[in-house]
N, C-alpha and C positions, 0 to 999 in steps of 0.2 A: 559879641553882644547880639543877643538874639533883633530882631524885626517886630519895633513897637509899633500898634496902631493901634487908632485912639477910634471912638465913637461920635461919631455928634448927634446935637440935639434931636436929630430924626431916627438915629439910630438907637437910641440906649428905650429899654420898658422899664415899666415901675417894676419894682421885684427882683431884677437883672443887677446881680452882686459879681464882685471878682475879691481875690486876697492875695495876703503876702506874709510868708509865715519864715522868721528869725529867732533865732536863738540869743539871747541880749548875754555878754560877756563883759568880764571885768574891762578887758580893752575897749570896748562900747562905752562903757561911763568913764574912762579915764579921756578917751579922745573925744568925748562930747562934752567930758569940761573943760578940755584944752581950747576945742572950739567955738565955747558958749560963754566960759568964763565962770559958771556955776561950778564953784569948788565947795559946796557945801559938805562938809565931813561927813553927812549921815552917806553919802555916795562913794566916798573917796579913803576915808580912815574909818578901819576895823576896830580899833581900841576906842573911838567914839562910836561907833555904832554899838557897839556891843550894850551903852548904855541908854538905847532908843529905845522907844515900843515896840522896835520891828527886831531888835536884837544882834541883828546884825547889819553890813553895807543895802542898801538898795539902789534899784536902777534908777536911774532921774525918768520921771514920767515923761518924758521931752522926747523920750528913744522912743518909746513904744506910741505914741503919737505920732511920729514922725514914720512909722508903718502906716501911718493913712496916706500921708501924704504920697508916700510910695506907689498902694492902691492907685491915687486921683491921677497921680503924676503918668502914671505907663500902664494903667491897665484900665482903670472904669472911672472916668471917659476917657483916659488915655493921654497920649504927649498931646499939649495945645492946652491943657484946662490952666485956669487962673481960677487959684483955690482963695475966694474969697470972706468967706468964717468961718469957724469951728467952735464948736463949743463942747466942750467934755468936763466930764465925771470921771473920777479916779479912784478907782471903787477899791480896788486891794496892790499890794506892794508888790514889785516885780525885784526877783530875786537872780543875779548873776547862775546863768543856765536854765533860765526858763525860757520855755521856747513862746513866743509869741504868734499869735495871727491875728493880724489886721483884716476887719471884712466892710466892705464898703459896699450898702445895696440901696439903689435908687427907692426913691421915697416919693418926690415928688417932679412931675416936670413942667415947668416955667418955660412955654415955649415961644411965647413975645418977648420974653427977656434973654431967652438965651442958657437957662438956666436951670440947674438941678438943686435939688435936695437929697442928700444919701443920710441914712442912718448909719455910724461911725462906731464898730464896735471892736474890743481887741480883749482876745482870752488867751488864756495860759494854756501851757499841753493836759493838765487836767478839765478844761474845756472853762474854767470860772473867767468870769467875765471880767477887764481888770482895768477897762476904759469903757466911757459910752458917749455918746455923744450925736451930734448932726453938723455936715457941712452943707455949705453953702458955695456952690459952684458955677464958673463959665466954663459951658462945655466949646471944646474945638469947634470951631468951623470946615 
């Protein structure tokens, strides 16, 4: 495993992004509902999907989220942060073999509290935007 370091609050500029780009797989949503409990069919059964709007399986929006967390966690600001809210938009359906990228770029810095704001955005390899959002972060010490 590579040599994570994180940034802290003196460290990071407004503007200053890092990512994390995955390709989401049927075994992605099957072990993300073993471990979340969300066995919802439109994820999981092909012969209920097929009767969705989306037509067929999709990815539980919870994976490609969890690409932010990635970002906050080992790269911007790095191990040490305590990811304190999120909030997102789930703009379009993520489809088993799309490749994701999670990009997280500081927004705003909170530096009597300790704390950032990034803008939270995650596209597909045709570059469409298919999460948005903002966290709210303790950066390391």
């Amino acid at each position: 495993m590579e040599n994570i370091k994180g940034y802290t609050i003196d460290e990071v500029e407004v503007g200053q992004s890092a990512s994390f780009t995955k390709t989401v797989t049927e075994a992605d949503a099957y072990n993300y509902a073993g471990v979340s409990g969300d066995f919802n069919p439109a994820h999981i059964n092909e012969e209920y999907a097929k009767n969705t709007f989306f037509k067929t399986r999709i990815a539980h929006g919870m994976i490609s989220a969890g690409f932010i967390s990635a970002v906050l966690g080992t790269k911007l600001p790095g191990p040490g942060t305590i990811y304190l809210g999120q909030d997102l938009k789930f703009l379009k359906p993520v489809r088993f073999g799309d490749t994701i990228t999670a990009t997280c770029t500081v927004e705003e810095i909170i530096k009597e509290k300790n704390r950032l704001t990034l803008r939270t955005v995650c596209t597909n390899q045709d570059g469409e935007v298919v999460i948005d959002g903002k966290a709210l972060v303790l950066a390391p010490k």
